[in-house]
C-alpha positions in Angstrom: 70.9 74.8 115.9 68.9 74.0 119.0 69.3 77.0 121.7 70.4 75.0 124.3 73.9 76.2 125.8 76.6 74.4 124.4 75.1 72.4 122.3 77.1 71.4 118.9 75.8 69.7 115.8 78.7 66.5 115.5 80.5 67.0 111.8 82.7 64.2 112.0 83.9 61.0 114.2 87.3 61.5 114.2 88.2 58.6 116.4 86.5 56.4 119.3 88.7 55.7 122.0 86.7 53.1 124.3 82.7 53.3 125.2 82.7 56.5 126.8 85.5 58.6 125.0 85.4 59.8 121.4 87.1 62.6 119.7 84.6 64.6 117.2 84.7 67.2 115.4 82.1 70.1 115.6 80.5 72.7 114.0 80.5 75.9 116.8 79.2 78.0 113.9 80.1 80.6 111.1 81.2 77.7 109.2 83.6 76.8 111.7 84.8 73.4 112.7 86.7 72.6 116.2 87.7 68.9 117.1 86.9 68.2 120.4 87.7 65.0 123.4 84.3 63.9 124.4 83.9 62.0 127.8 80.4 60.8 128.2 78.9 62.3 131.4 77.3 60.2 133.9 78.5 57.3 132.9 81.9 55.2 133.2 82.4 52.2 130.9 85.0 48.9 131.5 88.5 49.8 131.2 90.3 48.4 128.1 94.3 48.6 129.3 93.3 47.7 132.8 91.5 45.2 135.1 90.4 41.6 134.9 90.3 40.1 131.4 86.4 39.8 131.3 86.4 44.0 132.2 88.9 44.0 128.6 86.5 42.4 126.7 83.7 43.9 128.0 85.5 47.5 126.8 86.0 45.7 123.4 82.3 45.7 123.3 81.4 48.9 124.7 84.0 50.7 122.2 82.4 48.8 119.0 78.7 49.4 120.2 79.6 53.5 120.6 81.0 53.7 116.7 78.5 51.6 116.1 76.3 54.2 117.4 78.1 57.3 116.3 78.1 56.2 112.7 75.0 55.7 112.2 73.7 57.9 109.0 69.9 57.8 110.0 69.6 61.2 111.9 71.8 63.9 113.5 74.2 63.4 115.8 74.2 66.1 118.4 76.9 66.5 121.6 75.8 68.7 124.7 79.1 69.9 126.4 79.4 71.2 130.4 81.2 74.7 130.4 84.4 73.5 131.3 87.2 70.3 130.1 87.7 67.8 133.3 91.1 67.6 134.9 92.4 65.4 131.8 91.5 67.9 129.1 88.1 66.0 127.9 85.0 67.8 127.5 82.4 65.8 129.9 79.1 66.1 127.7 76.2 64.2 126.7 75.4 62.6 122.8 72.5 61.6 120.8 70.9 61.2 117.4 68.3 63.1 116.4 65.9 61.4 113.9 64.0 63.4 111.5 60.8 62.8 113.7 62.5 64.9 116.4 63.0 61.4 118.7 66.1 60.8 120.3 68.4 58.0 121.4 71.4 58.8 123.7 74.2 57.1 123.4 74.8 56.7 127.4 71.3 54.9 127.6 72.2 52.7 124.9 75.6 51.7 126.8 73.6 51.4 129.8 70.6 49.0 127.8 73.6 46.9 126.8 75.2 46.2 130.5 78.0 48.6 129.4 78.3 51.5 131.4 77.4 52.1 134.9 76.1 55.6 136.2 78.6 57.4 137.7 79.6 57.8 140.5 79.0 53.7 140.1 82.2 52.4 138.8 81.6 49.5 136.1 83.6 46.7 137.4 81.6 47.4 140.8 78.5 47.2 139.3 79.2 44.6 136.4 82.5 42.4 137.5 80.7 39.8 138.7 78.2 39.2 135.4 78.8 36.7 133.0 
């Protein structure tokens, strides 16, 4: 395991709720698994069960491109937790792949690349609403 402070090797995706939010399961060593509520950090996503219809869809999108992303088989999938849960329970943390070359692709820049995530404290619809 890398020796970065919380820093988990992703066993399973158990569930993805919209484009930033994902429950995982993780390996926190001796051969020990612990399912976790992930919250991307630094980044907020459309809403699904709230604002205008074009924010909806847009959450459709951003929830299919982050499974997309998370189960993809071509490299490691790694998530980088802060200390503590946010006020909702979630652990805020960061997620990538690791390829076997040692590169890197991070889901929030991916979200970002696609027009669907903002960074925080940037809400989406402030940033995005207005895009067709």
């Amino acid at each position: 395991m890398p020796t970065l402070p919380y820093t988990f090797k992703v066993a399973e995706v158990i569930k993805v709720t919209d484009g930033d939010t994902a429950h995982l399961r993780v390996s926190v060593g001796f051969h020990a698994e612990i399912a976790v509520h992930i919250r991307l950090l630094g980044y907020d996503c459309p809403e699904m069960t709230r604002g205008s219809a074009f924010e909806k869809a847009e959450a459709r999108r951003a929830q299919g491109l982050s499974a997309q992303f998370l189960s993809r088989a071509d490299g490691t999938l790694w998530v980088r937790t802060e200390p503590d849960p946010d006020s909702f329970g979630r652990w805020l943390g960061d997620v990538w792949i690791e390829d076997v070359d040692g590169g890197k692709r991070h889901l929030g820049a991916e979200l970002r690349a696609a027009k669907l995530a903002s960074v925080w404290p940037t809400r989406w619809h402030d940033e995005f609403e207005s895009s067709d």
